[in-house]
FIROTI-230523 format. One line per 10 residues: for each residue x, y, z negated of C-alpha. Coordinates in steps of 0.05 Angstrom, whole numbers, padded with zeros to 5 digits. Example, Ala and Ser with C-alpha at 12.3 -4.5 7.8 and 13.67 -1.06 7.14 Angstrom:
2
00246,-00090,-00156  00273,-00021,-00143;
***
This chain:
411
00000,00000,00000  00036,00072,00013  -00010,00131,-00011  00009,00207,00005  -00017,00269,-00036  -00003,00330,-00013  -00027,00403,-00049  -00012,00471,-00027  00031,00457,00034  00019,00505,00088;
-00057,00507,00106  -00072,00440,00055  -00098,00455,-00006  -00108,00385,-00042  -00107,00322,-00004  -00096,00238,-00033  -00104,00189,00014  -00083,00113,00025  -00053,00109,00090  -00082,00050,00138;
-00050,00024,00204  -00091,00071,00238  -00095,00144,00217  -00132,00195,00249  -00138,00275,00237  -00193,00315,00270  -00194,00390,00265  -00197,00460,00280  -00126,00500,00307  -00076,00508,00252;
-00134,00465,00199  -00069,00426,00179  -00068,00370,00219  -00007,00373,00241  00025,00390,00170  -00001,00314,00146  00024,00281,00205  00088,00311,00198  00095,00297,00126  00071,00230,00129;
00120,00215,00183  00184,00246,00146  00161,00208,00083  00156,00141,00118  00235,00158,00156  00264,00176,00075  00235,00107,00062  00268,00071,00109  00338,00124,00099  00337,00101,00017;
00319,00026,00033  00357,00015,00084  00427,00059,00055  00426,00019,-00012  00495,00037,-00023  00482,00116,-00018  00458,00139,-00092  00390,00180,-00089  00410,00237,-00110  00445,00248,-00040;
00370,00239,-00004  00330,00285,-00062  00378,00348,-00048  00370,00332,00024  00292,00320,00023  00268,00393,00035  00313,00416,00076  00310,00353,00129  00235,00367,00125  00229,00433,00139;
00290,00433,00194  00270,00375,00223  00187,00385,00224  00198,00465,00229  00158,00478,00168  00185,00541,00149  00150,00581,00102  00099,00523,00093  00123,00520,00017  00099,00602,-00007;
00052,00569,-00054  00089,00567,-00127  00055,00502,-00143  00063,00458,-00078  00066,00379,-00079  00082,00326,-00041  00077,00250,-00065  00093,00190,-00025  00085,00119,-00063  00098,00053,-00032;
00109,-00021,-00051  00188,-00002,-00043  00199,00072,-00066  00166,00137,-00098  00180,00205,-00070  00155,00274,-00111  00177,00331,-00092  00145,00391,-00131  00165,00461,-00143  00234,00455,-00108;
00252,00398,-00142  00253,00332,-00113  00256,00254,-00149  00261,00183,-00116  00263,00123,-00144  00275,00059,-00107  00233,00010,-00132  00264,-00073,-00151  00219,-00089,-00084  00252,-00046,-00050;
00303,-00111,-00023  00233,-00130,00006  00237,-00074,00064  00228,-00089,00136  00263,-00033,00182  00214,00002,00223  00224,00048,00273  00193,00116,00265  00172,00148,00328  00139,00224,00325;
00117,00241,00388  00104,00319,00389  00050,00365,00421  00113,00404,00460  00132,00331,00490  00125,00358,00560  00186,00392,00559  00226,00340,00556  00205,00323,00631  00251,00390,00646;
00311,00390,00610  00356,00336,00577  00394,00378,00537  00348,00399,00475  00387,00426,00425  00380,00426,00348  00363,00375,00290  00293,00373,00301  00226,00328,00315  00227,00354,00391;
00303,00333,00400  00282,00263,00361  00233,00248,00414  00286,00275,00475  00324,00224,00444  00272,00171,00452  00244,00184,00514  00316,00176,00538  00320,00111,00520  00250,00093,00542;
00256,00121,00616  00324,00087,00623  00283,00022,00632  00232,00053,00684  00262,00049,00761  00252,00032,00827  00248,-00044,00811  00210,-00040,00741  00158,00016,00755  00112,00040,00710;
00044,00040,00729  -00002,00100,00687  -00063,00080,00675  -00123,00076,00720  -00088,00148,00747  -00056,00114,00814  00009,00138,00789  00076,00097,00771  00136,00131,00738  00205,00110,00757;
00276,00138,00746  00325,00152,00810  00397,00168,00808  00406,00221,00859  00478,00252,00862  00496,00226,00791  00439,00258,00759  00378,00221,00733  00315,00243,00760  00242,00227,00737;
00200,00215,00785  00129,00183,00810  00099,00149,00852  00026,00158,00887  -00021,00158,00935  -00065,00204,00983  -00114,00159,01018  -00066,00108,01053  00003,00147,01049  00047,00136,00991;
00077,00198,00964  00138,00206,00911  00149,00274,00871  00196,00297,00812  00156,00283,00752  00167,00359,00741  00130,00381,00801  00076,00342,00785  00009,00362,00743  00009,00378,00675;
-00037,00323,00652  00023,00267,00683  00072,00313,00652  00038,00305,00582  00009,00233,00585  00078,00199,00612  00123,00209,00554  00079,00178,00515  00052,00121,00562  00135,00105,00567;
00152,00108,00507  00094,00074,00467  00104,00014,00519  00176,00019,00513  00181,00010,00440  00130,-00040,00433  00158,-00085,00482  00237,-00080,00511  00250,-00043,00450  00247,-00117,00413;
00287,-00146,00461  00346,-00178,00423  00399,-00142,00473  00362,-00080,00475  00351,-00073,00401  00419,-00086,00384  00451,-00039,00443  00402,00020,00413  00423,00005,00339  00495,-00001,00344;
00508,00059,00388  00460,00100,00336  00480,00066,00271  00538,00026,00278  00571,00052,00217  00510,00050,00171  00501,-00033,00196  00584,-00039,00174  00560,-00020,00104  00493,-00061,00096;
00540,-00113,00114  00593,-00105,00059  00544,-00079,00007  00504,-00143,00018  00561,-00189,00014  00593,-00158,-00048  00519,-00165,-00075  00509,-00247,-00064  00593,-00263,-00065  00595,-00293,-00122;
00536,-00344,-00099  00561,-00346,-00032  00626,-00377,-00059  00586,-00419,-00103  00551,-00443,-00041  00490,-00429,-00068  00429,-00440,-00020  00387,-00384,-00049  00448,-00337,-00048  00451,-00350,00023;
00379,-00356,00041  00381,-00278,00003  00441,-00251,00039  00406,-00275,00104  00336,-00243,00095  00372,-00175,00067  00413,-00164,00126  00346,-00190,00167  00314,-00142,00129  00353,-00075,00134;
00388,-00087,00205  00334,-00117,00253  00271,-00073,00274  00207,-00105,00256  00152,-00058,00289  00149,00023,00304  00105,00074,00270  00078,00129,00318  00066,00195,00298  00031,00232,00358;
-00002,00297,00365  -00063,00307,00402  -00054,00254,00462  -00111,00285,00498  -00063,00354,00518  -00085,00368,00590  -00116,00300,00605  -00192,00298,00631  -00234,00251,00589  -00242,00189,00621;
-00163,00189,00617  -00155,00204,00547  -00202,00136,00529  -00158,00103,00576  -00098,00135,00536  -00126,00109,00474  -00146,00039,00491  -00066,00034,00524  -00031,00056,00467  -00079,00012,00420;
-00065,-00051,00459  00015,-00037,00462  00003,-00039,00386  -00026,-00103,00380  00023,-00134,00425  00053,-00197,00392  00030,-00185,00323  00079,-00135,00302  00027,-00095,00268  00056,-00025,00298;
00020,00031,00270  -00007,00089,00290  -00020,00157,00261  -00055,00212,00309  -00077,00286,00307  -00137,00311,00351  -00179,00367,00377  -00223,00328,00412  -00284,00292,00397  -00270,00240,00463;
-00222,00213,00428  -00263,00201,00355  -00312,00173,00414  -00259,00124,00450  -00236,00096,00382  -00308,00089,00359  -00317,00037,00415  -00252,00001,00402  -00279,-00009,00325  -00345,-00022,00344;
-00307,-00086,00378  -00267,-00095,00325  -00338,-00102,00286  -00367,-00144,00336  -00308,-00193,00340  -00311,-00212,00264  -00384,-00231,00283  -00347,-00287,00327  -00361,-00254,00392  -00314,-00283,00450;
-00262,-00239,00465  -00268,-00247,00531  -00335,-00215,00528  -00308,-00154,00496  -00247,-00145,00546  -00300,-00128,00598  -00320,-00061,00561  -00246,-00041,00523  -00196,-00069,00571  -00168,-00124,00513;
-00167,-00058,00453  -00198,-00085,00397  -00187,-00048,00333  -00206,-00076,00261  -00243,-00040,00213  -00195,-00055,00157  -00142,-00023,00192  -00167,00047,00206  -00175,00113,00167  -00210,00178,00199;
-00206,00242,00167  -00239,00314,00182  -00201,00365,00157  -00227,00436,00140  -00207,00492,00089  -00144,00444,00070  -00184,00385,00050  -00208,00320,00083  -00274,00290,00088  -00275,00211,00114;
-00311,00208,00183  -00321,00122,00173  -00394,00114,00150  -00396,00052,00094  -00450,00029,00120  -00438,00016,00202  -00370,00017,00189  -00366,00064,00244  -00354,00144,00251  -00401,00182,00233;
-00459,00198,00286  -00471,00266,00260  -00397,00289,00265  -00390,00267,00335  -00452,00301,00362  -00437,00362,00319  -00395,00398,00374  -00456,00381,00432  -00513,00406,00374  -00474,00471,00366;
-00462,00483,00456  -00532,00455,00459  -00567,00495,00416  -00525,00563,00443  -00553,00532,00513  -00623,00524,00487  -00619,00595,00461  -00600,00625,00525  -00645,00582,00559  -00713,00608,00531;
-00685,00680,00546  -00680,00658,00602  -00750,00635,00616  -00781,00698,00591  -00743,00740,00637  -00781,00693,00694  -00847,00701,00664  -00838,00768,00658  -00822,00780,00739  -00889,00734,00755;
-00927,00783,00713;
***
């Protein structure tokens, strides 16, 4: 179980929840959104940085936690309020940080973590489709960084095809210099343009199509995982290694099975990947409807693929997207009824997701209000129509002016 509280953190005012596998924000510009992703994402990274550095004392990563925050997540200014608060709890660690001071304490499960990799996938992502040389310590750089490695996979051979857009995405090298590129068609006639000339809508959507599928499949592949973890932690692997075997020596020369067995499933443990955590902000940027459901029910299948149990955490604007996932649990419902899958994969395309595994939050004046009735088990009715009510009764309005004005010409 992890559980985050935060109080008096930029827009939020009070806020406690228990985070799911799925996690989803809906709200107004500059509600806060955005403030919860990003500390729930730099929460979940300090985990894995204290679990997975065992030999670095805390104290190193509590003088280090605001500042990596606020750098990192640009969050300056976010902490005015004399009495802000952040708490992160987890099976393996406990973060507060309050009033400028910050405490962790790893916890004796903490030899129980599994490495995951944590993936934030900004609102600002389309820049990275112009320019590979981001500077700065920073979420946008992070995800430069990432999409590097993801488009590396994509070329003329391994295209990627973007959803039901007619589009594939491919790398060329063209005078030394990687160029992103894709792939369509006009009628008959094939057509290929730099990924940059193309529409903003392709320019938001494939950064994250590539590298959702990227690191929930290749990214597992034994060669791949270990050619992306030793070129961006080779040192840190060097001392897991030592600090593990100075932990279990004396067993190991002992030959002691369950000194060996533990040496094992702690270097298992801290060195290999075991499944990615997105962060992403509002996925429906620039994309027409029908595309983002299609967005959603991709990135929710790539996170079901071979029962890694990625997870997902997602900030929105738009109610197509509470609608898209709605469907997707509404499966998930219809499935524990022993449905056949193969009867559902008709409507969602194979996305299926449980309703054990999601949380979705309104937020509004800095606190949250759960959108998952307890009785369907499904979002709330009333907060998806709300946005239509509101247009529809402005419509309505105008409407019988609007009728008046033509009785009033017939009389």
């Amino acid at each position: 179980m992890q559980t985050i509280e935060i109080k008096n953190v930029g827009p939020i005012v009070s806020i406690k929840i228990d985070l799911s596998r799925y996690n989803v924000f809906i709200g107004k510009q500059s509600s806060g959104k955005s403030t919860i992703a990003k500390i729930i994402s730099h929460s979940l990274w300090m985990e894995k940085e204290v679990c997975t550095h065992p030999y670095i004392p805390v104290s190193e990563y509590e003088e280090s936690f605001y500042g990596n925050l606020v750098d990192f997540h640009n969050m300056k200014g976010y902490f005015s309020h004399p009495f802000h608060y952040i708490s992160y709890e987890s099976d393996c660690i406990s973060i507060l940080y309050s009033q400028e001071k910050c405490t962790i304490r790893r916890k004796n499960e903490a030899t129980d973590y599994l490495r995951d990799k944590i993936l934030y996938i900004p609102a600002e992502r389309n820049i990275v489709v112009y320019s590979d040389s981001i500077s700065g310590v920073n979420n946008l750089k992070s995800f430069a960084t990432d999409w590097q490695s993801a488009r590396d996979y994509y070329d003329k051979k391994n295209k990627q095809k973007i959803l039901d857009l007619n589009v594939k995405f491919y790398q060329e090298n063209i005078g030394g210099k990687t160029i992103n590129k894709i792939e369509g068609w006009r009628g008959k006639e094939k057509y290929d343009l730099r990924l940059s000339d193309g529409s903003s809508g392709l320019q938001s959507v494939i950064p994250i199509t590539a590298t959702v599928d990227f690191f929930t499949d290749e990214f597992f592949n034994p060669q791949t995982a270990e050619q992306l973890l030793l070129a961006s932690d080779n040192f840190s692997f060097k001392k897991i290694f030592e600090y593990s075997s100075e932990k279990y020596k004396n067993g190991i020369k002992k030959e002691s099975e369950s000194a060996m067995k533990g040496f094992v499933n702690e270097l298992t443990n801290l060195i290999v990947t075991h499944k990615t955590c997105f962060v992403i902000e509002e996925p429906e940027i620039n994309l027409f409807p029908e595309t983002q459901d299609q967005l959603i029910g991709f990135i929710i299948n790539c996170c079901n693929r071979k029962k890694r149990e990625h997870t997902l955490t997602i900030t929105t604007h738009s109610p197509y997207i509470l609608s898209s996932i709605n469907i997707l649990l509404l499966a998930g419902l219809i499935l524990e009824k022993n449905e056949t899958r193969e009867t559902l994969n008709q409507i969602t395309r194979g996305a299926v997701i449980s309703p054990h595994e999601i949380s979705v939050y309104a937020i509004d004046n800095g606190k949250l209000k759960s959108l998952v009735s307890k009785e369907t088990g499904l979002i709330d009715d009333n907060y998806l129509d709300s946005a239509s009510d509101i247009l529809a009764s402005r419509f309505n309005h105008l409407y019988d002016l609007y009728i008046k004005q033509l009785r009033k010409k017939k009389n």
